[in-house]
N, C-alpha and C positions, 0 to 999 in steps of 0.2 A: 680360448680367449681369456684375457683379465690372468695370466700363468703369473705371477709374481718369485716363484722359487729362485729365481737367477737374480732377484732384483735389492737392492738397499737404498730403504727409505728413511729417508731423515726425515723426524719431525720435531719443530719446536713445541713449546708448551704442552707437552706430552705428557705433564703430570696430574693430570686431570682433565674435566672437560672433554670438550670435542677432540682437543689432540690424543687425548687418552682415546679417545671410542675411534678414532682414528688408526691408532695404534693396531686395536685390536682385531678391529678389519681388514687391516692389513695382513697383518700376522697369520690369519687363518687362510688367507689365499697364500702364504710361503715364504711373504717376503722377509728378508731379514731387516729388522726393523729397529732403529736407531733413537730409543727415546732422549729428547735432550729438554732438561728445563733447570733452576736453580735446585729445588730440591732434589738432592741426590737420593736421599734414603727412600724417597717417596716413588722415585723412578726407579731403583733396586727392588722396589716390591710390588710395583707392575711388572717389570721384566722376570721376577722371578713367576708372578701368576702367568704367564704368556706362555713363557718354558714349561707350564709344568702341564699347560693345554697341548703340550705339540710343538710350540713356535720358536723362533730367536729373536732374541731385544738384548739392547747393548746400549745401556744406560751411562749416558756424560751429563757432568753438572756444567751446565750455560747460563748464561747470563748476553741474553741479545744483544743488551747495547754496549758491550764489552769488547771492542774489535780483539784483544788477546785471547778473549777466552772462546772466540770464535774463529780466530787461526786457528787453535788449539781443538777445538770439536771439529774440524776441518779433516787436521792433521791422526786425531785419533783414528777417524771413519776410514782415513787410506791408509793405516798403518796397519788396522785389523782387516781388512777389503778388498782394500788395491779400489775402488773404487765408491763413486754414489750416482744412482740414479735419476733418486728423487727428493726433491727439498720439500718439506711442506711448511712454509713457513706462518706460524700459526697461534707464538705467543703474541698477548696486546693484557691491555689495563685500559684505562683511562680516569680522568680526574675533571669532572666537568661543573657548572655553574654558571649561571647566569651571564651571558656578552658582558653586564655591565662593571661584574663581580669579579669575572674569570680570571685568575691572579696567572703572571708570566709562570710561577714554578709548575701550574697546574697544567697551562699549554706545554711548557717544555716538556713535563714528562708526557703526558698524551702522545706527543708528537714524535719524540725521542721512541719510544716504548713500542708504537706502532706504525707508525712509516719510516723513522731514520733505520731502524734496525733490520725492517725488510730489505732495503738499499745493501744494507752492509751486510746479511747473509747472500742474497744474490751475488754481490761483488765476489764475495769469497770462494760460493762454490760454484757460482756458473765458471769460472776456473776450469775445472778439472771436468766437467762435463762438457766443454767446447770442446778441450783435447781430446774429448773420447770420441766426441763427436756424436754422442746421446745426454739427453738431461731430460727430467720434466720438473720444472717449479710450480709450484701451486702456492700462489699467497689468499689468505683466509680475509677479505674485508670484511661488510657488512653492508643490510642492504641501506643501513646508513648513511653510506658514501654515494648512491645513488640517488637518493632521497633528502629533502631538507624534511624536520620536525619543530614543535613547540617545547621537545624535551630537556633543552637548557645543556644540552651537547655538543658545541661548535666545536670543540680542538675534536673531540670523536669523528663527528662527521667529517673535516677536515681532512684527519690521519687517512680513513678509508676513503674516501675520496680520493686521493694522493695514491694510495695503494692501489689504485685501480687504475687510473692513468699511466703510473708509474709500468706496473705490470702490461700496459702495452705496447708502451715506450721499448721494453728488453724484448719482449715477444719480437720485434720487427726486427731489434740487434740481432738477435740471439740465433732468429729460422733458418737463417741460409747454415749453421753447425748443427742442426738435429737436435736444439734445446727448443722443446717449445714451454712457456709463462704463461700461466692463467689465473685466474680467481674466481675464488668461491665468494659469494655473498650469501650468507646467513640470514636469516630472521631470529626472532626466539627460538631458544633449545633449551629445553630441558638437564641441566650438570646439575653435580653438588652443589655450587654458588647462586643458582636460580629456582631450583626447584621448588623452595618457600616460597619467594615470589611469586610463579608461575602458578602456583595451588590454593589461589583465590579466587572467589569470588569475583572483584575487582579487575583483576585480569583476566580473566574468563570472561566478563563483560568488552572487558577492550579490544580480545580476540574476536569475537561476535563481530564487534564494528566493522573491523580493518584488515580479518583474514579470510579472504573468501573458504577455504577448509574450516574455520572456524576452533583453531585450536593453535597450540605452539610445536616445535618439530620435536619427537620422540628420539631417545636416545638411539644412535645406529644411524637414524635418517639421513645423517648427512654423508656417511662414509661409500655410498655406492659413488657419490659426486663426485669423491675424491680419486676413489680406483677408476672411475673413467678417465676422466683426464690424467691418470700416472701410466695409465696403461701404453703399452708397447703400440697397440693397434691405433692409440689418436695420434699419430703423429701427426695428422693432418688437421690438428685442433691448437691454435693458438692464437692468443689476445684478445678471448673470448670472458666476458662476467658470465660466470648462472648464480643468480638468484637462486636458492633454496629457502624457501619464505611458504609456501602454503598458497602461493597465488596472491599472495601480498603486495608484490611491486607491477605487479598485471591490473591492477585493479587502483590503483596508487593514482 
């Protein structure tokens, strides 16, 4: 169970972060593994660390909201492959402030960055995964999009909101061709962009409140979440959210 050697996963924002620890989860079950984000050099030296663990990685520079340059990471994945599996689609940003505040450039890109671009990897490569007549998508929201906050984030909350709906909208397209769609929702994790954050006091306090576990998710945590739902054995799992939060939105 969970064999990945036969399998090619795509992930975006695989230059760090969850997509990177993604990456690497992957890699050590077999799969051949497709990092795709804007820095290139940065994803040549993960796929070179991955190689030199054992694995394969096949680094493209993407740009999500780019429909060319995602024809083009399309076209690369079947040219080396012949096919993809798995999408994990996984870059996002956001630009948030105040309802009263929140300027159009700041919605658009939120919006753009993290919901338009899920649409338009899906469009792309649920493609060649209906023809196969296997796919598994996994879009990354957050438990954001489940949940309203005081945290002055509407276009975020929004985008994953949208992303989560959206991903079950395709799951019902998609079932009857052997693609099934799902997503992960997040809580806090632990990457290089958070981990100052996360190693306060302040937020240790916050955690206490609002996570029943009482802490934020360790690096790796999320990646069993993702090999379940990529794996060959769920076919029978689709237009499902999991929460991975710590018992966060249980208790919500």
């Amino acid at each position: 169970m969970f064999d990945f050697s036969n399998r090619v996963v795509a992930i975006s924002g695989a230059s760090s972060g969850l997509g990177m620890q993604m990456a690497y989860g992957f890699a050590e079950l077999g799969a051949k593994v497709v990092l795709m984000a804007r820095r290139i050099e940065r994803l040549k030296e993960i796929a070179s660390d991955i190689e030199s663990k054992g694995g394969e990685a096949f680094p493209i520079a993407l740009d999500v909201t780019k429909d060319d340059q995602i024809e083009n990471s399309l076209n690369q994945i079947i040219q080396k492959y012949g096919k993809v599996d798995v999408l994990i689609n996984n870059a996002g940003a956001n630009k948030g402030g105040p309802i009263t505040e929140l300027s159009n450039e700041s919605w658009d890109f939120t919006i753009e960055l993290d919901l338009t671009s899920v649409f338009k990897m899906t469009r792309a490569y649920a493609a060649p995964m209906k023809e196969a007549g296997y796919g598994r998508i996994i879009n990354i929201a957050s438990i954001y999009g489940m949940m309203g906050t005081n945290q002055q984030e509407a276009a975020y909350h929004a985008s994953k909101a949208g992303v989560i709906n959206f991903s079950r909208a395709v799951a019902g397209e998609l079932a009857p061709y052997g693609v099934t769609v799902n997503t992960i929702a997040p809580g806090y994790f632990e990457t290089e962009l958070t981990t100052d954050t996360l190693n306060t006091n302040e937020f240790q306090s916050y955690m206490d409140i609002v996570v029943p576990m009482k802490r934020y998710g360790r690096s790796g945590e999320l990646n069993s979440a993702a090999i379940f739902l990529a794996a060959e054995e769920s076919a029978y799992v689709t237009g499902v959210t999991l929460p991975i939060d710590g018992g966060w939105t249980a208790v919500k």
